[in-house]
Structures are given as C-alpha cells and as structure tokens.
N, C-alpha and C positions, 0 to 999 in steps of 0.2 A: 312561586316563581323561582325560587333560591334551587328548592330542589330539581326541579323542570331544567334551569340551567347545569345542576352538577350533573344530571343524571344524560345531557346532552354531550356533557365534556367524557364523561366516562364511556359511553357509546363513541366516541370519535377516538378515543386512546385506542381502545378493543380494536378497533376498526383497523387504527394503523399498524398495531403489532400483528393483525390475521396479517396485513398486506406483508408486511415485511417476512415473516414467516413463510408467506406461500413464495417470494419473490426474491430470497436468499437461496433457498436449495437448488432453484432453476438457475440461477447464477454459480453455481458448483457444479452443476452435472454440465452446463457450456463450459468450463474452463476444464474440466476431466478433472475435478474432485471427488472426494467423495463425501464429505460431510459441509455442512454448514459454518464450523468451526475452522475450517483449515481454512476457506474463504477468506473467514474476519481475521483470523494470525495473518494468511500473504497482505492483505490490505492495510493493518496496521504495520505491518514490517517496511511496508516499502511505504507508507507515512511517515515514520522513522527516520527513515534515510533520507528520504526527500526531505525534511526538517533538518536531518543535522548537515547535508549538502548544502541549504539556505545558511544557517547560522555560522559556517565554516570559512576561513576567508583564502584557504587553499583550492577550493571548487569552486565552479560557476553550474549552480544550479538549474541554469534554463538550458542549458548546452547538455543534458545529460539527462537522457530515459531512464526508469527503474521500473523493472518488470517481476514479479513474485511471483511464484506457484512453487507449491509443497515446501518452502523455505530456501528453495534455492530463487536465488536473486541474477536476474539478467541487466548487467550494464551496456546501456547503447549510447550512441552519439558522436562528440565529440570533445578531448581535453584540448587545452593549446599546450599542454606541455607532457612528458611520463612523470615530472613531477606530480601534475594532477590529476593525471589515469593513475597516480598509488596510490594518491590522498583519497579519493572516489573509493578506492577500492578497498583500503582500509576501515576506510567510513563503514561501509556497509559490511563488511565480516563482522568488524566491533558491535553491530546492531544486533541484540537480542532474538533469538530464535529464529537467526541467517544460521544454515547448512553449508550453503555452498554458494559461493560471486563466480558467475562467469563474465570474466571481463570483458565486452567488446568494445569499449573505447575506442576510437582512431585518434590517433592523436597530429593535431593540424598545426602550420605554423602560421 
C-alpha cells in the first residue's frame, strides 16, 4: 500500500514537471523569447519590483503596472506625484538583472 502510494506521488510529480516543461517554452515563443530562461529572469524581475513597490512607503503599488521582457522593464499607470514616478523608477533600475526602465508613468493630481 505504502509503495503503491509513493509510487502514485512520483507519477503525479513526473506529470507535473512534463507539464511545465511543454507549457514554459510556448510561453517564450508568445512573448518573442527565445529560451525558457529568460521567461523565468522577466517574471522574477518584475516579482521583484512589484514586492519592493508593496514594501516601499514612497509608491503605491496598485496604481502602477510592471511589464518585463528581455530585462527591460516597462512602467505604466499612474504616480500622484514626480516624487513617485523617481521612487518607481529607481525602485526598478536598483532591481537585479533590470537593463533598462522605460518610464511611462503619468503622473496625476
């Protein structure tokens, strides 16, 4: 019974790394990647930012899109100040394996 069970758990693991595997690369070739790896870098990078955006008390987090591909980071939305269209934009250069911030903040009063 014990092994029937592990041997059920290890067929469902298998299972889900074939999924992932077949279901990451078709997620690079929709965004015009080229590997599977640069995918998980934009995706962590712009988790990054949206986390230090949350934790920050010069941004407002929900007022502010973050967009990745190939390490450049696209800023959308809105700041209510250029105080926090810098802090935004600082945020995300300082983030780890950011190339390049194109800012598009508008900034509203």
């Amino acid at each position: 019974m014990l092994t029937m069970l592990n041997t059920r758990r290890s067929l469902v693991a298998l299972a889900a790394a074939l999924a992932a595997v077949t279901v990451l690369p078709a997620c690079s070739v929709t965004r015009g990647q080229s590997t599977v790896g640069e995918y998980i870098d934009d995706t962590t990078i712009t988790a990054k930012i949206r986390a230090a955006f949350v934790e920050s008390e010069r941004v407002d987090a929900s007022s502010i899109k973050v967009e990745t591909l190939d390490g450049e980071v696209l800023l959308s939305g809105f700041a209510k100040s250029e105080a926090e269209k810098t802090a935004a934009e600082m945020i995300a250069r300082n983030t780890a394996g950011v190339r390049l911030v194109n800012n598009g903040l508008v900034v509203r009063s």
